[in-house]
N, C-alpha and C positions, 0 to 999 in steps of 0.2 A: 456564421458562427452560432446561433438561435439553433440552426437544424442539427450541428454538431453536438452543443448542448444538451439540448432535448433527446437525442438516439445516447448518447453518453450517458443522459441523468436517466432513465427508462435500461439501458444495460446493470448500471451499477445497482439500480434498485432490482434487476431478476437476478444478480449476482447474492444479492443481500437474503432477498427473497428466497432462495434455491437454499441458500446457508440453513438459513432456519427449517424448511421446510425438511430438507434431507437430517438434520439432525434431531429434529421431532421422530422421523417414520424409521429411523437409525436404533433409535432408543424404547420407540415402541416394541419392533418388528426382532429386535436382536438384541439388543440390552446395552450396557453404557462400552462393552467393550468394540462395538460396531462403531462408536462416534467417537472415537480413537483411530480406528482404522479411516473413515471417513478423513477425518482432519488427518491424516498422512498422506491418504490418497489426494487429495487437493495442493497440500502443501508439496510434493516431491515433484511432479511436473513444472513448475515452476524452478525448481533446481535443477532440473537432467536441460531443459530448455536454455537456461541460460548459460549452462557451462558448454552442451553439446550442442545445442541446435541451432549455432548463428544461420547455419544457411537455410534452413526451415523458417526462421524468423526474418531472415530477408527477402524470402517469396511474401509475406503478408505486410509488405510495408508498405498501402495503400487504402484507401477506403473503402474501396469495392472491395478488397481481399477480405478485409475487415469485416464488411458485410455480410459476406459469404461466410466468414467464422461464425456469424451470431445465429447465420441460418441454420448451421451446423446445430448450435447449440438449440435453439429450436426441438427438431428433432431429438435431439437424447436427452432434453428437459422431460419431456413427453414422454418418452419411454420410458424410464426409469421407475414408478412404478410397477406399471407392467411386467419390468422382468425381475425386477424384485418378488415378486407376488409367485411369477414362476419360476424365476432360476435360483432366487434367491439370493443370500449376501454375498457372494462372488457375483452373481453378476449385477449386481450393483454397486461394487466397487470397481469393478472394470467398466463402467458408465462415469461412475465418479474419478477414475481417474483418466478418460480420456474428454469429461469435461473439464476437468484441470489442464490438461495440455491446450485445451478450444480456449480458456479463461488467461491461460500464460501466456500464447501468440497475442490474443487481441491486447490483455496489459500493456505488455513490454510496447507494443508496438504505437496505440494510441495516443500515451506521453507524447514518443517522440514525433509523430505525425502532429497534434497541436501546433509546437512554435510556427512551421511554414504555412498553413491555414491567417496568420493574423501577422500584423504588423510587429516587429520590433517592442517596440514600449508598450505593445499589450500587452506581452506575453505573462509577465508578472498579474496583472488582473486575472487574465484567462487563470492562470493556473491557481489564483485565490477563487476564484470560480468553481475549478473542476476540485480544487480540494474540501470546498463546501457540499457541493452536490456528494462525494464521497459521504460525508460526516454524517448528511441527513439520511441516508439510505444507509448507512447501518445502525440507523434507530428507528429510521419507519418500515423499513422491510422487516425485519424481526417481528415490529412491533403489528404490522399487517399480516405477516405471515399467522402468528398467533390468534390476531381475532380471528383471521377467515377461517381456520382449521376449528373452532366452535361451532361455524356456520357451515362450513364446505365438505363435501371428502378427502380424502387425501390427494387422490388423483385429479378432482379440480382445480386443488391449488398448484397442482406444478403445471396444469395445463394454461394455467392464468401466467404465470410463471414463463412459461414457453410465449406466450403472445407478448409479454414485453420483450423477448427478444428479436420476435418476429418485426415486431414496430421499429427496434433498431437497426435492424436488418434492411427494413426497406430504407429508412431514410442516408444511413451511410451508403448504401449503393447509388442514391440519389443523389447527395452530395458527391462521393465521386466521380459519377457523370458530372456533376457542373464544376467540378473540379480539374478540368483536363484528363476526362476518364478516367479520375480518381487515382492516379500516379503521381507519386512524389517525382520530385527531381532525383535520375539514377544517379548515384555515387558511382565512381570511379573504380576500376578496378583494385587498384591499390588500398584506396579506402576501404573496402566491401571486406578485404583480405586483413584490415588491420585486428590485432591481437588486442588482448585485454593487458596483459602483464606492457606490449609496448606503450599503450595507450596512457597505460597509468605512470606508467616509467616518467614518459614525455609532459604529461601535468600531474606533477607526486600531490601540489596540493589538491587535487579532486581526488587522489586515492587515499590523502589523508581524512575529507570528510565522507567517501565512503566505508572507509575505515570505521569513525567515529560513529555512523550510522548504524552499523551492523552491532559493535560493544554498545550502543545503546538502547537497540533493541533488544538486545540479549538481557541486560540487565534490566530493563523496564517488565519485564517477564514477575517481577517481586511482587508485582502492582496487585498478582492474582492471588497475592496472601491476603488481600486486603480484608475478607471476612474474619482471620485469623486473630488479625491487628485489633478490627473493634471490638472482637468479644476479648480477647485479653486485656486490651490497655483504656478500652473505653465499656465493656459489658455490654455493647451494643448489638444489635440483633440486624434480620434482614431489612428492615425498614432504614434503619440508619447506610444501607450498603447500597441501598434505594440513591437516598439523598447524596449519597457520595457522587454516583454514576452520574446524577441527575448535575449535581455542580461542574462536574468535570467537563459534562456536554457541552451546559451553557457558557462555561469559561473559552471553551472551543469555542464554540458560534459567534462571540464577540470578538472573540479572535480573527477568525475568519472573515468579519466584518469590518476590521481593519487594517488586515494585509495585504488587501489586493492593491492600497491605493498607497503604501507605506513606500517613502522611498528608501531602498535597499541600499545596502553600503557597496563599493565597487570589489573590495575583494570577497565574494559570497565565501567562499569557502570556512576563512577565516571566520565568519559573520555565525556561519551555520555550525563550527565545531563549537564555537561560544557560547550560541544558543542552548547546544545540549549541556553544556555546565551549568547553565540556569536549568533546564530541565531537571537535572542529575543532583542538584540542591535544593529542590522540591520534593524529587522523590526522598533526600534524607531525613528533611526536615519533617516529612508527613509517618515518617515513625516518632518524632517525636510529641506530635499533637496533643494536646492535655486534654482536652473536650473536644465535644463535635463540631461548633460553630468555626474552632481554626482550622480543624481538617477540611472543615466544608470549604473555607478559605483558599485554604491550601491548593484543595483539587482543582477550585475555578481557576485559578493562577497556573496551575501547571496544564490543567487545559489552553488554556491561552495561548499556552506557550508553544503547542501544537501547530497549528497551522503556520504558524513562521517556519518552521521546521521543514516543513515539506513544500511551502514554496518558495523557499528560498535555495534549498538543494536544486529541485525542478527548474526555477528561472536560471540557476547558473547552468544546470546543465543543458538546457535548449540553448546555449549560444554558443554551442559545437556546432558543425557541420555534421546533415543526418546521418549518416554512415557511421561517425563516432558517437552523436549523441543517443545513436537507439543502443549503441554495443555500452557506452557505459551505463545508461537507465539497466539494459537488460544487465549489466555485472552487477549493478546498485539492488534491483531488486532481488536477483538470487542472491546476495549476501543477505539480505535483511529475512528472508525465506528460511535462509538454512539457519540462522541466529534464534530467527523465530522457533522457531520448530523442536532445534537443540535444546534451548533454553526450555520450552515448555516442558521436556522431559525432564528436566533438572529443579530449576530453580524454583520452583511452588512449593514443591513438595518439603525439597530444604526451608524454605522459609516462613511455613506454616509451623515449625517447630516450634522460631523464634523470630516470630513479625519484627519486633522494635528491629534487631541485629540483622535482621536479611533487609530491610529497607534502607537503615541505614548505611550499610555494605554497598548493597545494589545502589545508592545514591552516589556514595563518596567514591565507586568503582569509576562509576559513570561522571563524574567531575573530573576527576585525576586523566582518564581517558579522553576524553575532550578537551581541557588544556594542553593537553600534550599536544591534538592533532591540531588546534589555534595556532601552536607556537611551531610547529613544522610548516603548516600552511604560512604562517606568516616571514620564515624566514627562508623560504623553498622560490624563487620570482621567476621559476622557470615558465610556472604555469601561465599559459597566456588565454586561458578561454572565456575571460571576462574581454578577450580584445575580440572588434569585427570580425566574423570568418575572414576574410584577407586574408588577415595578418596570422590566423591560428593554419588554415590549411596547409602552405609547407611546411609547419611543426608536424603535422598528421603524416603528409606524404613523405614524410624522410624514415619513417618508421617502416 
């Protein structure tokens, strides 16, 4: 689990890493309309994958395949200066969007490889784990990427950038060597074949907190008024957007600090649409903040509230049988992709107008939404994948 860890926490930090990097030489090299295209090309591979490409994402559901992706990415980390320099921004966005496809296989597929790696009653630690190791790497990699680009060339830092993938690269193929050649247990044909819409049919409460998931990332999109918010209803400047960012983290990391060992209620679903209503009441209340000290409040509280979120979705969904649990992770994340994505087109822009009214929208949206999907998850008992696989598999194979 250490060498899992370790190639995991070493990929997400050259994911984080790469982010910033390409959207520095983005902005240099072409101007702010290149780091728009950028963040599209990243973000749509992850949606053509998940809707089209189960059988592509069922050849990488192993460690070694894993492996072999990161070596992939390796290479066209590397490159990419390079042909930016010569072919220029086409061909660096056809770089960045077939390292979005290289970044969408390993995602989707990694979650669901975790649970069978560890026993049963880890898997909720592990996955307060791997939602920690996320949370730091998208504040040290930025925040790395940054310093080194004072001291480095550009082309160093992706080459550095490429060698943490490289590192991951050896150790997942390592691991799945001492993993039985690094193959999961094959699903079944039936399984392999099962649909999204049957899948969800069959447990409506997991399609109501993936449901809830997606309207909440859509409306958490408000969050990027938030410069808007202080210099209107507070006259605050970048420093105070500092502090905000800075609360929110630290709310996170205590958070994180104590969900791996929290014990979860038995129906997650339910647990996790409720969650977001507390989220969704944080985000209202933080348009209405009168000073800085409550909004600072506010944001470590609604940090916090974070990582419940995401391992508590994650722990319910590792106790499907792999074949379902990689097809609903991979529905779950191209929902919250395309939410993401839409929403960014949208929602800032409207709520920069009027901060207080777009948060508290995007708040009470996101409450109203999330009690709804409680009280469907709650009165929905079809779902059984809080029970043993036993008991869940002929639910799967009848579809």
């Amino acid at each position: 689990m250490l060498a899992l860890w370790s190639s995991q926490a070493l990929s997400v930090f050259g994911d984080r890493l790469y982010a910033m990097a390409i959207m520095w030489i983005a902005w240099k090299q072409s101007g702010a309309g290149a780091m728009g295209l950028v963040a599209i090309a990243e973000s749509v591979p992850y949606i053509v994958m998940g809707t089209l490409g189960r059988k592509i994402m069922d050849r990488f559901a192993s460690l070694r395949a894993l492996g072999a992706v990161d070596a992939v990415r390796v290479f066209l980390v590397a490159a990419l200066p390079v042909v930016w320099d010569n072919v220029g921004t086409l061909g660096m966005l056809a770089l960045a969007t077939a390292l979005g496809l290289a970044s969408a296989v390993f995602d989707l597929n990694l979650g669901a490889l975790v649970p069978d790696l560890v026993r049963p009653d880890e898997v909720q630690a592990v996955n307060g784990l791997m939602d920690l190791t996320g949370r730091i790497a998208r504040v040290a990699g930025p925040g790395a990427a940054g310093a080194l680009l004072v001291f480095v060339p550009q082309a160093a830092l992706f080459l550095l950038d490429a060698a943490t993938f490289a590192v991951s690269a050896v150790a997942l193929a390592a691991l799945g060597q001492a993993t039985q050649g690094g193959t999961g247990p094959v699903p079944p044909a039936d399984a392999v074949a099962l649909r999204a819409r049957s899948l969800l049919r069959a447990h409506p409460a997991t399609a109501a907190a993936i449901t809830v998931h997606g309207a909440g990332i859509f409306a958490q999109a408000v969050s990027m008024a938030m410069p808007a918010l202080l210099a209107s209803q507070l006259h605050a400047g970048a420093g105070a957007y500092g502090l905000v960012l800075a609360a929110t983290g630290a709310g996170a990391l205590v958070g994180n600090l104590v969900v791996g060992n929290t014990r979860l209620p038995r129906q997650l679903p339910v647990a996790y649409c409720a969650l977001w209503a507390v989220s969704g009441l944080f985000l209202a209340v933080t348009g209405a903040a009168g000073n800085l000290p409550v909004l600072l409040a506010v944001s470590a509280a609604s940090g916090a509230v974070s990582p419940f979120l995401g391992v508590t979705l994650q722990t319910h969904l590792a106790s499907f049988p792999p074949a379902a649990r990689r097809r609903l992770m991979s529905l779950d994340l191209t929902v919250i992709r395309a939410a993401g994505t839409t929403s960014m087109l949208v929602i800032p822009v409207v709520a920069a107008a009027q901060p207080v009214a777009g948060f508290w929208v995007g708040g009470l949206a996101t409450v109203t939404v999330s009690l709804t999907g409680a009280a469907m998850a709650w009165w929905w008992p079809r779902d059984t994948a809080t029970l043993p696989v036993t008991e869940t598999a002929p639910q799967l194979s009848r579809d």
